[in-house]
PDB file of N, CA, C and O in Angstrom:
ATOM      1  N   UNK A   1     106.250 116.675 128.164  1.00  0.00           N
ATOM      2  CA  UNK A   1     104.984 116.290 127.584  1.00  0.00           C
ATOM      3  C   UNK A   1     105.118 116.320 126.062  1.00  0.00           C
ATOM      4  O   UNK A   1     105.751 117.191 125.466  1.00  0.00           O
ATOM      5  N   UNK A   2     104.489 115.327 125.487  1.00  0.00           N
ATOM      6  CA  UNK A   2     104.705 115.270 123.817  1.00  0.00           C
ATOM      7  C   UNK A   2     103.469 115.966 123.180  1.00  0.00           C
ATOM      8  O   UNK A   2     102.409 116.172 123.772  1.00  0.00           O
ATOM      9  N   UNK A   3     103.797 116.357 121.672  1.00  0.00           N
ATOM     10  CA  UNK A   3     102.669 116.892 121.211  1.00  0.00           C
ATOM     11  C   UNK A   3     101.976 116.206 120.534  1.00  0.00           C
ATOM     12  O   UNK A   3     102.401 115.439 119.670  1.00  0.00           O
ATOM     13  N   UNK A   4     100.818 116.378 120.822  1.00  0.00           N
ATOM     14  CA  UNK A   4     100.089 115.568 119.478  1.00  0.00           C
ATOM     15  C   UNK A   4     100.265 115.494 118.052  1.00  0.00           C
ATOM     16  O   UNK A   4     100.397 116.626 117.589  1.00  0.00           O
ATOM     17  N   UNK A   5     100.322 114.475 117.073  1.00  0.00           N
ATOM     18  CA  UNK A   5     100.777 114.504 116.277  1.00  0.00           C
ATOM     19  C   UNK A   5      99.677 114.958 115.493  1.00  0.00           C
ATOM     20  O   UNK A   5      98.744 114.973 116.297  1.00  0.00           O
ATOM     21  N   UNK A   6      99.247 115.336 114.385  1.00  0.00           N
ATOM     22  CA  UNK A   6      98.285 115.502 113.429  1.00  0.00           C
ATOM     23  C   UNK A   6      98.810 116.260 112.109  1.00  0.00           C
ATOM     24  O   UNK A   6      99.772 116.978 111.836  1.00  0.00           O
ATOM     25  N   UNK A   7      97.490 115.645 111.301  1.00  0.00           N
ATOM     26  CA  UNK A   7      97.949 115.949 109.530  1.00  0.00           C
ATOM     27  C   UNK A   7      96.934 116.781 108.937  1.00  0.00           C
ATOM     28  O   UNK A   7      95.730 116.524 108.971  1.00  0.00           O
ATOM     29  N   UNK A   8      97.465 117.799 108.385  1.00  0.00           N
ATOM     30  CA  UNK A   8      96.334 118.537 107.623  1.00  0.00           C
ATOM     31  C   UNK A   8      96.611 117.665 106.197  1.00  0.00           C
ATOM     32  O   UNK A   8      97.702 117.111 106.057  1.00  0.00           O
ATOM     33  N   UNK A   9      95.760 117.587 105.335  1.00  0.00           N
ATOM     34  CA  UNK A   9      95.463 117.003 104.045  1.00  0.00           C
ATOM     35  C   UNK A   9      94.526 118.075 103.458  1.00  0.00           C
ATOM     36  O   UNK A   9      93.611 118.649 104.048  1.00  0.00           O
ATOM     37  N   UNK A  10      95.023 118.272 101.882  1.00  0.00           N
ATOM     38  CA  UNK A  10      93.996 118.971 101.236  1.00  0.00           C
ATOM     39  C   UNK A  10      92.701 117.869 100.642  1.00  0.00           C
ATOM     40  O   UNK A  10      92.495 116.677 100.873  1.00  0.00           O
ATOM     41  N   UNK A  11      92.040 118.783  99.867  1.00  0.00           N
ATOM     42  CA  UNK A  11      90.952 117.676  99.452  1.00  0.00           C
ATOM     43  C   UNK A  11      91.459 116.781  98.597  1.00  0.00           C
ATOM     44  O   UNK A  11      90.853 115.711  98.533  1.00  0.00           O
ATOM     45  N   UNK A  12      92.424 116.925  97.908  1.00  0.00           N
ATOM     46  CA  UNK A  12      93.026 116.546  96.604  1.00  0.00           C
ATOM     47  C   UNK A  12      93.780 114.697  97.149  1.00  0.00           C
ATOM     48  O   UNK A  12      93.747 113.581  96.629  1.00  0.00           O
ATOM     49  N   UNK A  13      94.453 115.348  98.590  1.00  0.00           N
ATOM     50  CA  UNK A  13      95.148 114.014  99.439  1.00  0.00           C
ATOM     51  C   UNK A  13      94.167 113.170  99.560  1.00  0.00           C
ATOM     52  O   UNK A  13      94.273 111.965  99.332  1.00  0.00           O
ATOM     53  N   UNK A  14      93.216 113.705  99.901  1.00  0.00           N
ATOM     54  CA  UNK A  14      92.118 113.028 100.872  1.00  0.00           C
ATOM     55  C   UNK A  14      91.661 112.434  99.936  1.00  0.00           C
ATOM     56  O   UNK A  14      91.801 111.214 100.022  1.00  0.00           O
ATOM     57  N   UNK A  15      90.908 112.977  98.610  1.00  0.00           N
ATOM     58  CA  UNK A  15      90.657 111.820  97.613  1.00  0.00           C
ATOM     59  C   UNK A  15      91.781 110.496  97.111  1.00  0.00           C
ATOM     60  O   UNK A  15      91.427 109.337  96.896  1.00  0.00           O
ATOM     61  N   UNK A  16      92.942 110.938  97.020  1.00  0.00           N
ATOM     62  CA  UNK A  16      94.130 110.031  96.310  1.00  0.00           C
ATOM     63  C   UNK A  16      94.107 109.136  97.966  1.00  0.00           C
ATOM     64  O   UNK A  16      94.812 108.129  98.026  1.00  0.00           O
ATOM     65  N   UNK A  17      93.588 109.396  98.779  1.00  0.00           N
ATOM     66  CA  UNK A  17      93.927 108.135  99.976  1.00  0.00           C
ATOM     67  C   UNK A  17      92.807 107.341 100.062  1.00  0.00           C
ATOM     68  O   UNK A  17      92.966 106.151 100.337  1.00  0.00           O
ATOM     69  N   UNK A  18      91.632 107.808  99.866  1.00  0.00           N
ATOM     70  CA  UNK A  18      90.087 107.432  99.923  1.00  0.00           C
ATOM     71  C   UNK A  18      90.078 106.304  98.673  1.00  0.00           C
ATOM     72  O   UNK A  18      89.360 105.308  98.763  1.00  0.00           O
ATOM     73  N   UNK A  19      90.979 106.552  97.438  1.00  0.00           N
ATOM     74  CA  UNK A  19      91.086 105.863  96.543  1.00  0.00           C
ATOM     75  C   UNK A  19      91.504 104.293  97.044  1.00  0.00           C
ATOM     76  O   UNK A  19      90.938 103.200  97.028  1.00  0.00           O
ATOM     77  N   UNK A  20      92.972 104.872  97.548  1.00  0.00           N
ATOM     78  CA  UNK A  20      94.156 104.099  97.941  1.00  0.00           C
ATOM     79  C   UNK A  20      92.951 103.036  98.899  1.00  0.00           C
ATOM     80  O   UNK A  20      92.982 101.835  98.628  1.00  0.00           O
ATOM     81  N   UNK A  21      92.412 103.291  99.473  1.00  0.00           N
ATOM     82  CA  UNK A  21      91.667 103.076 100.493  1.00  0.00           C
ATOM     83  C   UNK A  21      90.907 101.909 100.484  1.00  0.00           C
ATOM     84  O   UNK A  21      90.857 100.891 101.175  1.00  0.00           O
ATOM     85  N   UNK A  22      90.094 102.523  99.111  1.00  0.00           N
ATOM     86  CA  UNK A  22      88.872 101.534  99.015  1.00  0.00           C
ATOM     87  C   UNK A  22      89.607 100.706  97.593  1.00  0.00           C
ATOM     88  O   UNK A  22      89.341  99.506  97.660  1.00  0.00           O
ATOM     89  N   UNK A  23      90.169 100.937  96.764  1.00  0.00           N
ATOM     90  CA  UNK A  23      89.969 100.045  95.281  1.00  0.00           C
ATOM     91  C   UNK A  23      92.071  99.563  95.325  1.00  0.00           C
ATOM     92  O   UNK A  23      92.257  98.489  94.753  1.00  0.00           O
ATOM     93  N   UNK A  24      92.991 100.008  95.711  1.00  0.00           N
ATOM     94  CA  UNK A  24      93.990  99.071  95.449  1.00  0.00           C
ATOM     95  C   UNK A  24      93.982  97.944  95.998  1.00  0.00           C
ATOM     96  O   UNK A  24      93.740  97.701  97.180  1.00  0.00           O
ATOM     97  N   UNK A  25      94.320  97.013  94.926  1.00  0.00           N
ATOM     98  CA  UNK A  25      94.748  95.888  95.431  1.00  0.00           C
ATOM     99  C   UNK A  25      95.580  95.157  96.183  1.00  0.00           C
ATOM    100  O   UNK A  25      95.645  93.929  96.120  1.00  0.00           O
ATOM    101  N   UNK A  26      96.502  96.129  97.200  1.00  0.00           N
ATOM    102  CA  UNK A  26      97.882  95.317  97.562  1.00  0.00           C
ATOM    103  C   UNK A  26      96.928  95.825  99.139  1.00  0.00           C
ATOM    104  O   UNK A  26      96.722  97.028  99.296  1.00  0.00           O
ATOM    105  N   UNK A  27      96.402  94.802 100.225  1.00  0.00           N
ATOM    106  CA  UNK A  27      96.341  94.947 101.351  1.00  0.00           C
ATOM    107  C   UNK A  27      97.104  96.086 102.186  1.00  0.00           C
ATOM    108  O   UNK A  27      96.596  97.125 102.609  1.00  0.00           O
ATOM    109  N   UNK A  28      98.362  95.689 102.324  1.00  0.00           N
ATOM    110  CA  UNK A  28      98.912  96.990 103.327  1.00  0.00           C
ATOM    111  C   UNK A  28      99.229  97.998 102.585  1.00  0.00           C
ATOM    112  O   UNK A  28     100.066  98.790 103.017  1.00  0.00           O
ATOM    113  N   UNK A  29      98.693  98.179 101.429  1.00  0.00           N
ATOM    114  CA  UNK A  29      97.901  99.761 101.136  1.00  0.00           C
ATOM    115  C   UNK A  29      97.279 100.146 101.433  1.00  0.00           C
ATOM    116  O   UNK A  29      97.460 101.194 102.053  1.00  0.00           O
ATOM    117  N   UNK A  30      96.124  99.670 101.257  1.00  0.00           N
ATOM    118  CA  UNK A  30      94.709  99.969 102.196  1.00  0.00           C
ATOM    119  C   UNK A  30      94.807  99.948 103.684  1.00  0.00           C
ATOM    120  O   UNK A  30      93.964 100.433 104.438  1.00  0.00           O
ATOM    121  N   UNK A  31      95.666  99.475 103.966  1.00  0.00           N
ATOM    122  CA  UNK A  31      95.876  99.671 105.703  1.00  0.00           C
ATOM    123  C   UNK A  31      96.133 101.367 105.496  1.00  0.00           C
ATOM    124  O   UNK A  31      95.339 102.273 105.748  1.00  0.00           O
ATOM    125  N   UNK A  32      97.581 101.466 104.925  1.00  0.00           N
ATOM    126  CA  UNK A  32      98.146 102.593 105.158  1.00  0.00           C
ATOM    127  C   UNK A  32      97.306 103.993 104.942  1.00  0.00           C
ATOM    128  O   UNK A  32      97.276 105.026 105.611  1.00  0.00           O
ATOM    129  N   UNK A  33      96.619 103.589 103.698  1.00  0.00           N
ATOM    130  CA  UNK A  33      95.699 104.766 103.381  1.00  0.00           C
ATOM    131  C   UNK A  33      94.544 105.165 104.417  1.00  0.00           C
ATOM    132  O   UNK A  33      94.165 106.332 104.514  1.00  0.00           O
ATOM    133  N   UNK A  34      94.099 104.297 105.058  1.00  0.00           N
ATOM    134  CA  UNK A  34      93.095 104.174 105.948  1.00  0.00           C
ATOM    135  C   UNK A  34      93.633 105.188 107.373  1.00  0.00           C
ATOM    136  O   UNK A  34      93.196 106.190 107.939  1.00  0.00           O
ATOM    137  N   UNK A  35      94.883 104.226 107.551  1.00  0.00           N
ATOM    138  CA  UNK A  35      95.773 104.933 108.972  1.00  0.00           C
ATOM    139  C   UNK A  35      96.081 106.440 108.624  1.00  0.00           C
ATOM    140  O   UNK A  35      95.865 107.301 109.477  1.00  0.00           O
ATOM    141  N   UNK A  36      96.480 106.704 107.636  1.00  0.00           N
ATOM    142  CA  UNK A  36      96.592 108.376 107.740  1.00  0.00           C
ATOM    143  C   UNK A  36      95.270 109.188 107.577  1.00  0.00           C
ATOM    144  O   UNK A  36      95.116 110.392 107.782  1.00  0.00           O
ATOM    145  N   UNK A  37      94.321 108.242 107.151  1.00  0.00           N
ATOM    146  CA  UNK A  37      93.144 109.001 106.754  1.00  0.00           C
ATOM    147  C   UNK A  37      92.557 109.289 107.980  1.00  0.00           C
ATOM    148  O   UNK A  37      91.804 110.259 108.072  1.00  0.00           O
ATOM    149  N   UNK A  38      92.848 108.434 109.123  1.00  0.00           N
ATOM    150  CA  UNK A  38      92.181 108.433 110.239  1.00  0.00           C
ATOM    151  C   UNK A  38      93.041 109.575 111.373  1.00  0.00           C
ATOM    152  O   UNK A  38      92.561 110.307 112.239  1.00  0.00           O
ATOM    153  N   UNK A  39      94.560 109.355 110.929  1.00  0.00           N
ATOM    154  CA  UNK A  39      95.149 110.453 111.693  1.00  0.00           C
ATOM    155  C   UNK A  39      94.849 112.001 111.622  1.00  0.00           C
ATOM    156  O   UNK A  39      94.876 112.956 112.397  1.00  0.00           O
ATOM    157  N   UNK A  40      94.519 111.737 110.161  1.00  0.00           N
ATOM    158  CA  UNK A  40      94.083 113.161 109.537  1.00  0.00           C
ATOM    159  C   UNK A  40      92.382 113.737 109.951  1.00  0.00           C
ATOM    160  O   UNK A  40      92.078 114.908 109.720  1.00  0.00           O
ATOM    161  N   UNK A  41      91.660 113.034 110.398  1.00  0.00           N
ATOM    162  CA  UNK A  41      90.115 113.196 110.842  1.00  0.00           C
ATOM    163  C   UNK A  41      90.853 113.914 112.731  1.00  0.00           C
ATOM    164  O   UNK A  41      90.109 114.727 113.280  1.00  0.00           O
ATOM    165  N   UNK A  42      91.658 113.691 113.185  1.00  0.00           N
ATOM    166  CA  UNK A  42      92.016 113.869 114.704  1.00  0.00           C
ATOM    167  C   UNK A  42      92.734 112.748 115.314  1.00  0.00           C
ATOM    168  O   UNK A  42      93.483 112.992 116.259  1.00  0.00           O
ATOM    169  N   UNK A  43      92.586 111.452 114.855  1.00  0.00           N
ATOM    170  CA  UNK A  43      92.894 110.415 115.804  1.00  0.00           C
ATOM    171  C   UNK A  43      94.322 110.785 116.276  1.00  0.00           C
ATOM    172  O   UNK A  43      94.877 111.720 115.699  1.00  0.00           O
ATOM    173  N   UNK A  44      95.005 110.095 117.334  1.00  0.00           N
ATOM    174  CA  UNK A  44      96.073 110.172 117.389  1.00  0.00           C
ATOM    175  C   UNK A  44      96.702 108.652 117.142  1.00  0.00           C
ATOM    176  O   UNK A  44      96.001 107.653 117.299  1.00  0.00           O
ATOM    177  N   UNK A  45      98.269 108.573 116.690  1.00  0.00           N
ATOM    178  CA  UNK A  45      98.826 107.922 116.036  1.00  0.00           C
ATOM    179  C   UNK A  45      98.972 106.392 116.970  1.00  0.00           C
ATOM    180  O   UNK A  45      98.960 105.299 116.405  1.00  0.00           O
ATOM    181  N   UNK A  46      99.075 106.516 118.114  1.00  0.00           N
ATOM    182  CA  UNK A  46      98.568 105.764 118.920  1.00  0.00           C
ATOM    183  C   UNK A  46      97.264 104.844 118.828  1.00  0.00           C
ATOM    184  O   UNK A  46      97.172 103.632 118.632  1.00  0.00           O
ATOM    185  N   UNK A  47      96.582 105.528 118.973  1.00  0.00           N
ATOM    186  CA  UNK A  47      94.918 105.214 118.918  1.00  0.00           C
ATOM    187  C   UNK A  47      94.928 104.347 117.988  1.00  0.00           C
ATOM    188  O   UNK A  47      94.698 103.158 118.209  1.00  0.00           O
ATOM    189  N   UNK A  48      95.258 104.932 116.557  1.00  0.00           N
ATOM    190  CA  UNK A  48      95.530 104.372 115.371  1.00  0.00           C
ATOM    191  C   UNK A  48      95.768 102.619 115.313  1.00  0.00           C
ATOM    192  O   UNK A  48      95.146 101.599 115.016  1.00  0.00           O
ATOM    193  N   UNK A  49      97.335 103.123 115.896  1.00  0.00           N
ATOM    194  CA  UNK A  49      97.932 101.598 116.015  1.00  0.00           C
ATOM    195  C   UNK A  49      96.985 100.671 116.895  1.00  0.00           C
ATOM    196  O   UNK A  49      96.951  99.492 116.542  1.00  0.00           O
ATOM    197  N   UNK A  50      96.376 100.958 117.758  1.00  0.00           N
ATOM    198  CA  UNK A  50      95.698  99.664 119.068  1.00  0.00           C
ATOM    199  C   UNK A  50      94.290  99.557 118.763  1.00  0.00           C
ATOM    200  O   UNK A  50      93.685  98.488 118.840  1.00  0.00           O
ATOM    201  N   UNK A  51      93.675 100.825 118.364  1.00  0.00           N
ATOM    202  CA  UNK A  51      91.984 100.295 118.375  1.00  0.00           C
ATOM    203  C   UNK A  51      91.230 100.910 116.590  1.00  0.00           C
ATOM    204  O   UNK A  51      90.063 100.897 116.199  1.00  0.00           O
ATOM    205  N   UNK A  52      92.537 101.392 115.877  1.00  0.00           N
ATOM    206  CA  UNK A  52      91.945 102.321 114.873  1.00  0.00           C
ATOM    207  C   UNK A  52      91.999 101.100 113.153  1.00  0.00           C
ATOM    208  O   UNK A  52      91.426 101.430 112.115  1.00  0.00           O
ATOM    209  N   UNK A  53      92.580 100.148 113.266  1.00  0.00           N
ATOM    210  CA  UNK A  53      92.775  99.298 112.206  1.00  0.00           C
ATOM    211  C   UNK A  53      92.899  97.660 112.672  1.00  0.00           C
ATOM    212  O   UNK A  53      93.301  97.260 113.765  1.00  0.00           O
ATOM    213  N   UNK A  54      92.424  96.814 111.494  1.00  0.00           N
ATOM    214  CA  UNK A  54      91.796  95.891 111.308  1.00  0.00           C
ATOM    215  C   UNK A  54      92.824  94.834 112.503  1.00  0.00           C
ATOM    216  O   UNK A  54      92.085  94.146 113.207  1.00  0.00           O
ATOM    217  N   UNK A  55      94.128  94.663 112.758  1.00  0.00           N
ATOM    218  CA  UNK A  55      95.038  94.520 113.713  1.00  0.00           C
ATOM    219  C   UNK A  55      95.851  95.290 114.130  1.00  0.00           C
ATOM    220  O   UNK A  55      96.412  96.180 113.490  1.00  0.00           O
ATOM    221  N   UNK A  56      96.022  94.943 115.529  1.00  0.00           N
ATOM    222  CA  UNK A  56      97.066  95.821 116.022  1.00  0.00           C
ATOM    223  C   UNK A  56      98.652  95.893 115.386  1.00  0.00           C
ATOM    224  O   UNK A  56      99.381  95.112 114.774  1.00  0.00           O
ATOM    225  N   UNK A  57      98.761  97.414 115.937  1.00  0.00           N
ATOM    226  CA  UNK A  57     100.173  97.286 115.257  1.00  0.00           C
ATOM    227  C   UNK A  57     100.951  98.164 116.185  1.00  0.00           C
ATOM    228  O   UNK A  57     100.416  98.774 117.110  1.00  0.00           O
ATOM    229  N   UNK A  58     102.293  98.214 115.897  1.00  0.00           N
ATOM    230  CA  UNK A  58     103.139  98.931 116.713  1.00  0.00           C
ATOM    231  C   UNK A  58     103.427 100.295 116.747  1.00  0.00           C
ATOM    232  O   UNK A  58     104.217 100.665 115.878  1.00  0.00           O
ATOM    233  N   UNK A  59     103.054 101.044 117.422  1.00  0.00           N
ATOM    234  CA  UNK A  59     102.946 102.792 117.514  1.00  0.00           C
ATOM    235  C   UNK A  59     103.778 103.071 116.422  1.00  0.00           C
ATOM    236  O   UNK A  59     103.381 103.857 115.563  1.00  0.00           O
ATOM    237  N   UNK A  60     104.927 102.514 116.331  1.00  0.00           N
ATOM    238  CA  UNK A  60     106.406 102.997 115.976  1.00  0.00           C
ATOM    239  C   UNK A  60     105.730 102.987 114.507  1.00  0.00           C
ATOM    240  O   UNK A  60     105.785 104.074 113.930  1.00  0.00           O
ATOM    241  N   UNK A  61     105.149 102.009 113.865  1.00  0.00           N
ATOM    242  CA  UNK A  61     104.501 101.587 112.820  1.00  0.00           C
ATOM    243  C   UNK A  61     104.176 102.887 111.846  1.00  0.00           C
ATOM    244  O   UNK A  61     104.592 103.444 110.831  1.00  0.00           O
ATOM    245  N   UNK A  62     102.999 102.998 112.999  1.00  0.00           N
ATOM    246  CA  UNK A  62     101.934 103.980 111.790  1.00  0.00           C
ATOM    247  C   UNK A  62     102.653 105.329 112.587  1.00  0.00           C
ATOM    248  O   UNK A  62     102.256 106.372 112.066  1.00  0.00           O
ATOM    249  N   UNK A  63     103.381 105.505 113.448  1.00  0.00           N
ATOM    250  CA  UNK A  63     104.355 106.760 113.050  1.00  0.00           C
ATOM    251  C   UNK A  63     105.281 106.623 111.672  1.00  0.00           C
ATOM    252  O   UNK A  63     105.370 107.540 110.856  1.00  0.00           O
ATOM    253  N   UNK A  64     105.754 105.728 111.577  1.00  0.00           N
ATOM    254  CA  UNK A  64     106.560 105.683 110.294  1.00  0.00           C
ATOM    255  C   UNK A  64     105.910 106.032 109.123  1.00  0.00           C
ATOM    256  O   UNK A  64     106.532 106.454 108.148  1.00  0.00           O
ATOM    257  N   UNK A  65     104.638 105.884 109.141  1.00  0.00           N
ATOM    258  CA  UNK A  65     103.482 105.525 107.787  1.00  0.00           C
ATOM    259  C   UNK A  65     103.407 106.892 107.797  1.00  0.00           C
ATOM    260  O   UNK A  65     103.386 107.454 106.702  1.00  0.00           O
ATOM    261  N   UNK A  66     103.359 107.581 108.849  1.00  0.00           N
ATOM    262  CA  UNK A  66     102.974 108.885 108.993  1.00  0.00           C
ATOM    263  C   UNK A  66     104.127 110.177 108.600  1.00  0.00           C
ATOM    264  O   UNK A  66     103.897 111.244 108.030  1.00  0.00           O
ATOM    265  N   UNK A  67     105.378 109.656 109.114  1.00  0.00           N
ATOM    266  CA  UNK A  67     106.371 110.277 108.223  1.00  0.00           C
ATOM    267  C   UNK A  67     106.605 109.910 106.750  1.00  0.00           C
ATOM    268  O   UNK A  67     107.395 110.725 106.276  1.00  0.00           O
ATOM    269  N   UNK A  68     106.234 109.029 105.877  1.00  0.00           N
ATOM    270  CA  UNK A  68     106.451 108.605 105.253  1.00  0.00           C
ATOM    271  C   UNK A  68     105.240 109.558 104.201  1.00  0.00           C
ATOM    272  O   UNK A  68     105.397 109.783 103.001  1.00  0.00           O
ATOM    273  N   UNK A  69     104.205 109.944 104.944  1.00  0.00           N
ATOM    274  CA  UNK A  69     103.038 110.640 104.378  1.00  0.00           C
ATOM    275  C   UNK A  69     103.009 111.986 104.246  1.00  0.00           C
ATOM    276  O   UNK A  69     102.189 112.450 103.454  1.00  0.00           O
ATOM    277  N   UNK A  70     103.842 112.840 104.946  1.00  0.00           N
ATOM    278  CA  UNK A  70     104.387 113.831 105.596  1.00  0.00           C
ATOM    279  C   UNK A  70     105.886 114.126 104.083  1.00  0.00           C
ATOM    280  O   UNK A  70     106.005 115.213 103.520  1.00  0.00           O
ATOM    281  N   UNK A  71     106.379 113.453 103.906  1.00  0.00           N
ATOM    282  CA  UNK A  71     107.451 113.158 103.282  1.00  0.00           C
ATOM    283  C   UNK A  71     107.159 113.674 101.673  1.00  0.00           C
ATOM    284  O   UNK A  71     107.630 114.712 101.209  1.00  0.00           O
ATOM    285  N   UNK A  72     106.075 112.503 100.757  1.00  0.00           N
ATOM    286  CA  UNK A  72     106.060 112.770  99.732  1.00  0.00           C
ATOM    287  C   UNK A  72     104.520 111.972  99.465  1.00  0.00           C
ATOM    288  O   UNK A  72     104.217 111.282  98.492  1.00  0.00           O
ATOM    289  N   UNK A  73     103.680 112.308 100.654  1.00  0.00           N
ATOM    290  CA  UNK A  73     102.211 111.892  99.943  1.00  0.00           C
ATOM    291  C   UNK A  73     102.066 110.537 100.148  1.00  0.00           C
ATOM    292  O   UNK A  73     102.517 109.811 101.034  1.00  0.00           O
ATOM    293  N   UNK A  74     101.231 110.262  99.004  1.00  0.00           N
ATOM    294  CA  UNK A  74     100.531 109.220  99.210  1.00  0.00           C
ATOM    295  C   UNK A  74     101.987 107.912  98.123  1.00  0.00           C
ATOM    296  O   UNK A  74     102.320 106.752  98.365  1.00  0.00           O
ATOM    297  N   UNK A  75     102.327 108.648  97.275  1.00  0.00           N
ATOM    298  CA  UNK A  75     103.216 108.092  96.614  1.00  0.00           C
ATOM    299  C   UNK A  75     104.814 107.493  97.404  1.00  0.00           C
ATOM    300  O   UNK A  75     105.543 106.548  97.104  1.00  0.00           O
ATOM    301  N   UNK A  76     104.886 108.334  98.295  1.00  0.00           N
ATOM    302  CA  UNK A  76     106.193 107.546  99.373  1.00  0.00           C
ATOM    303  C   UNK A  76     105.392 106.564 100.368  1.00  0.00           C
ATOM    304  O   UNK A  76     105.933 105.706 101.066  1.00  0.00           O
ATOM    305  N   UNK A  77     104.250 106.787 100.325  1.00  0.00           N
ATOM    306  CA  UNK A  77     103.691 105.640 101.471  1.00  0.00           C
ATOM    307  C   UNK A  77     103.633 104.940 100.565  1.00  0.00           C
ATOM    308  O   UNK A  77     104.317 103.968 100.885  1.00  0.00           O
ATOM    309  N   UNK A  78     103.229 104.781  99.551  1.00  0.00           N
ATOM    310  CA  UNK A  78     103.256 102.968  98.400  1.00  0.00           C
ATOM    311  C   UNK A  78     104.291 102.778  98.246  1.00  0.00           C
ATOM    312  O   UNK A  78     104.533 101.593  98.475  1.00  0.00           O
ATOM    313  N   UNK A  79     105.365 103.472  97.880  1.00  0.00           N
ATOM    314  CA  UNK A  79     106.698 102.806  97.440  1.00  0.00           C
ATOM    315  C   UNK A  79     107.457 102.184  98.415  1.00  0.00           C
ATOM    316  O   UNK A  79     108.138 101.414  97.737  1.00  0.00           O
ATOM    317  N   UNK A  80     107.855 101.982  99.837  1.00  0.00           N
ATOM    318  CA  UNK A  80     108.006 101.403 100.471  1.00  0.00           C
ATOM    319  C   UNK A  80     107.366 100.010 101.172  1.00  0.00           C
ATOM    320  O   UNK A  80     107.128  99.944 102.377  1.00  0.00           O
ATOM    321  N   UNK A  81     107.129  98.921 100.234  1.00  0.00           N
ATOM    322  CA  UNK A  81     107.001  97.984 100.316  1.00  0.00           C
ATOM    323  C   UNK A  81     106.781  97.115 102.410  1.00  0.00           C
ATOM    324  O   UNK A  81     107.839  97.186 103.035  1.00  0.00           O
ATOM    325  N   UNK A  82     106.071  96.724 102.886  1.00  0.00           N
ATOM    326  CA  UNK A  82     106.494  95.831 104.035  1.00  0.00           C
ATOM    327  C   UNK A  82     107.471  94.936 103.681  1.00  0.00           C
ATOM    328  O   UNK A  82     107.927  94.699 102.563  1.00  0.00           O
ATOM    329  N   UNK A  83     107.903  94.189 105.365  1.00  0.00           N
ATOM    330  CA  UNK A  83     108.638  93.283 104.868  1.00  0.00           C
ATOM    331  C   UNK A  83     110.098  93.643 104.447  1.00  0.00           C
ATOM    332  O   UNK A  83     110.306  94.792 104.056  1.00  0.00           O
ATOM    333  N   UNK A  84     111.166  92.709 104.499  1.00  0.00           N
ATOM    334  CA  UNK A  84     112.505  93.080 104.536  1.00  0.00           C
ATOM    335  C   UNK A  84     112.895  92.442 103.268  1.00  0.00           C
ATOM    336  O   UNK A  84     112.052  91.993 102.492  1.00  0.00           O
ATOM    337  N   UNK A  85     114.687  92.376 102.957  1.00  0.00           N
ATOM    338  CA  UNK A  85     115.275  92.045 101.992  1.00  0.00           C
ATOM    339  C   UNK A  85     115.044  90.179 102.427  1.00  0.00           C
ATOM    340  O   UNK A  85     114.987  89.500 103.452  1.00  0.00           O
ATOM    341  N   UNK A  86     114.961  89.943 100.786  1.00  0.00           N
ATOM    342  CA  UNK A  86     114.932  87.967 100.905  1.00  0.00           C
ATOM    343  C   UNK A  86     115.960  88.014 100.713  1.00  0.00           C
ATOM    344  O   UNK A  86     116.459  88.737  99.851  1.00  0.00           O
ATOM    345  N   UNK A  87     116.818  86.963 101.750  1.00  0.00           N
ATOM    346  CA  UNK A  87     117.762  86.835 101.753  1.00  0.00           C
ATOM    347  C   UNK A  87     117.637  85.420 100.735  1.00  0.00           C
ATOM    348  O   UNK A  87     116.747  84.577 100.618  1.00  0.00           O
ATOM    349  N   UNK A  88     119.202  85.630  99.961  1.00  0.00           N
ATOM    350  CA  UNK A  88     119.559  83.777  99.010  1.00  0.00           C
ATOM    351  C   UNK A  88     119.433  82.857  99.857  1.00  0.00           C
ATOM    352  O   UNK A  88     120.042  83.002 100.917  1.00  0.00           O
ATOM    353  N   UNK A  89     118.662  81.710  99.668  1.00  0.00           N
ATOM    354  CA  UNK A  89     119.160  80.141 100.317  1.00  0.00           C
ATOM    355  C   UNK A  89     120.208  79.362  99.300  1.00  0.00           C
ATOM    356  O   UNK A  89     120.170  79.169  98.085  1.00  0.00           O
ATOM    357  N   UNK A  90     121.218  78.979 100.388  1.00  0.00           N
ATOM    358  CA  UNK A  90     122.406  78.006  99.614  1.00  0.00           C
ATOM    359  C   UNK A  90     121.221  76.602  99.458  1.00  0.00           C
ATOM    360  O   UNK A  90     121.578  75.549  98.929  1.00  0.00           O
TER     361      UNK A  90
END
C-alpha cells in the first residue's frame, strides 16, 4: 500500500505560491503554483492531476512538480522550464 503524499508549507511558501499563482505571467507557472498549493490544502497528487487543474495531466507530472517543490521551493519549480531541447533544422 502507498502513502499518501502531502506538503507542509510555511506561511511564507504559501504566500510566494499564491503570488506565483495569481500575477506571473508564464501560464505553466500558474499551473504549478496552483498544483502544489492544492497538494498542500490535503489533495492528493493524483486528484490533482485528473480533476484538480484547468487540464488533465499525467500523475507522473505533478509528482515531479511536487519533487521539484520539495527540492528547493518555489524557485526550482520555475526554473525548470516545460517542454524539451529544440532541436537544429538542417
Amino acid at each position: 500500500m502507498t502513502q499518501k503524499q502531502t506538503l507542509k508549507l510555511t506561511e511564507g511558501q504559501k504566500k510566494e505560491l499564491n503570488k506565483i499563482r495569481h500575477h506571473d505571467p508564464r501560464p505553466w507557472a500558474r499551473e504549478r503554483g496552483a498544483a502544489i498549493l492544492k497538494i498542500a490544502t490535503g489533495k492528493s497528487p493524483d486528484w490533482v492531476a485528473q480533476k484538480g487543474l484547468l487540464k488533465e495531466r499525467d500523475a507522473g507530472t505533478v509528482y515531479f512538480w511536487l519533487k521539484l517543490s520539495r527540492e528547493g521551493g518555489a524557485k526550482m519549480l520555475l526554473t525548470r522550464q516545460p517542454g524539451g531541447v529544440r532541436r537544429r533544422r538542417l
